[in-house]
PASEPA-36287 format. One record per residue (C-alpha): residue in one letter; chain; x, y, z; residue number from 1. Coordinates in Angstrom, 2 decimals, m for minus. Layout:
PASEPA-36287
residu	chaine	c1	c2	c3	num
a	A	X	Y	Z	NUM
...
end
This chain:
PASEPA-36287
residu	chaine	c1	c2	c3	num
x	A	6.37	m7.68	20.67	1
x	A	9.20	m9.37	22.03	2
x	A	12.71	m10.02	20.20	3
x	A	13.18	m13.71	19.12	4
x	A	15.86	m15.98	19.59	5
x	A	18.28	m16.03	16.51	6
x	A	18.42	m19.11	14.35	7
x	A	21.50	m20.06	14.03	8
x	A	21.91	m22.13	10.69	9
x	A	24.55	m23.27	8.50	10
x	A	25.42	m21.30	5.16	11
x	A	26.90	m22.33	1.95	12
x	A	28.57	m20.88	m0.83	13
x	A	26.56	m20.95	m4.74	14
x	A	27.10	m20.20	m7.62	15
x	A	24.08	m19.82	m9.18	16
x	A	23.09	m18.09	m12.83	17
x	A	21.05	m15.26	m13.08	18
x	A	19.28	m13.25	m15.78	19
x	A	21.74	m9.89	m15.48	20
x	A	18.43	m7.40	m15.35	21
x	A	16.92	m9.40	m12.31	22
x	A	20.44	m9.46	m10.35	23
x	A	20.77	m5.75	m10.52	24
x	A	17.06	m5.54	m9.11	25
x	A	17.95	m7.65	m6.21	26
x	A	21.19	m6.18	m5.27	27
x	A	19.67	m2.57	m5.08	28
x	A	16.47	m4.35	m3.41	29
x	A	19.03	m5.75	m1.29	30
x	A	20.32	m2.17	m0.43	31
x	A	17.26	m0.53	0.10	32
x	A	16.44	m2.77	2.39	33
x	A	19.79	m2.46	4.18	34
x	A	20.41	m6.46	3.42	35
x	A	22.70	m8.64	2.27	36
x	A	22.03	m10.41	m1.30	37
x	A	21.92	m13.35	0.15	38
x	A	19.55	m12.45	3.51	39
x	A	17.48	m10.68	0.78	40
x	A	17.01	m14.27	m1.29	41
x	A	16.42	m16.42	1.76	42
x	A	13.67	m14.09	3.13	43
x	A	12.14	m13.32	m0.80	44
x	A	12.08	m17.85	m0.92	45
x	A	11.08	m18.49	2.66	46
x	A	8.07	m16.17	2.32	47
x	A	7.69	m17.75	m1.54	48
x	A	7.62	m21.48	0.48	49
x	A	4.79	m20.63	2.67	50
x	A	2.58	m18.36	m0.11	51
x	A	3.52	m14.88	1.49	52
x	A	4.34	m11.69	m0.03	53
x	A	7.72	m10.68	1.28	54
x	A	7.03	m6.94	0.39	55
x	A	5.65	m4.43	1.49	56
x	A	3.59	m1.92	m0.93	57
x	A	6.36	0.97	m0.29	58
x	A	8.77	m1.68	m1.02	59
x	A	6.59	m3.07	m4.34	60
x	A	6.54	0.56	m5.21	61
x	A	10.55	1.08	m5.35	62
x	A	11.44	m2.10	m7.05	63
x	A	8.79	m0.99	m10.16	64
x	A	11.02	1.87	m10.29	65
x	A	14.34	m0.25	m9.89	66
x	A	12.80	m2.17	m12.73	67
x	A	12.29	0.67	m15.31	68
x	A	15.56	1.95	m14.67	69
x	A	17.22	m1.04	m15.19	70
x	A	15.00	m2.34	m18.05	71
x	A	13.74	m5.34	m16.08	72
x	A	10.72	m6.27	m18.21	73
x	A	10.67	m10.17	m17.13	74
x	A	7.19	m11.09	m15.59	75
x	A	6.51	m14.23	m13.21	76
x	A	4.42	m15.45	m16.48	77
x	A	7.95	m15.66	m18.28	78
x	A	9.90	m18.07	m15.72	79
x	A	9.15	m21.10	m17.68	80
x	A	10.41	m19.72	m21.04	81
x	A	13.98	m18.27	m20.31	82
x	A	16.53	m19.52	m22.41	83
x	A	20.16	m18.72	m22.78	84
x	A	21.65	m16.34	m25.72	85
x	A	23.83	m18.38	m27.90	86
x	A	27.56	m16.79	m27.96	87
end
C-alpha cells in the first residue's frame, strides 16, 4: 500500500477536564502506542465519528490491564452520570 500525503491541519491548545483514572489510561495508551496524548485523542474521536474501533485486540488487551492497575473501573454505560466531588 502506498504512503499518503500528510494532512496538514491547524492545532490548538485545551484545557480540558478529565476524570484522573481515565487520563493515566490514555497517557500510557498514548505510550504504548508510541503517540502523543493528543495524536492518541484525535485518532481514539476520529474513529469514534465514523463508528470504528480504533483498537486493535492486542491493544484492547493492554489497556484492560492499564485499567486494573490504575483502578479505572468507569464503563461507557457511566458517561452520562459523572459528577464532580465536592471540595
Amino acid at each position: 500500500m502506498a504512503a499518503r500525503e500528510p494532512i496538514v491541519v491547524e492545532r490548538v491548545q485545551t484545557g480540558i477536564r478529565v476524570e484522573k483514572r481515565l487520563l493515566k489510561v490514555l497517557k500510557a495508551v498514548a505510550e504504548y502506542c508510541d503517540l502523543t496524548l493528543g495524536d492518541l485523542v484525535e485518532g481514539i474521536v476520529l474513529h469514534a465519528f465514523e463508528g470504528k474501533a480504533p483498537f486493535d485486540a492486542e491493544t484492547l488487551r493492554h489497556i484492560e490491564d492499564l485499567k486494573r492497575i490504575y483502578g479505572l473501573t468507569l464503563t461507557a454505560a457511566d458517561s452520562h452520570q459523572l459528577q464532580e466531588r465536592n471540595e
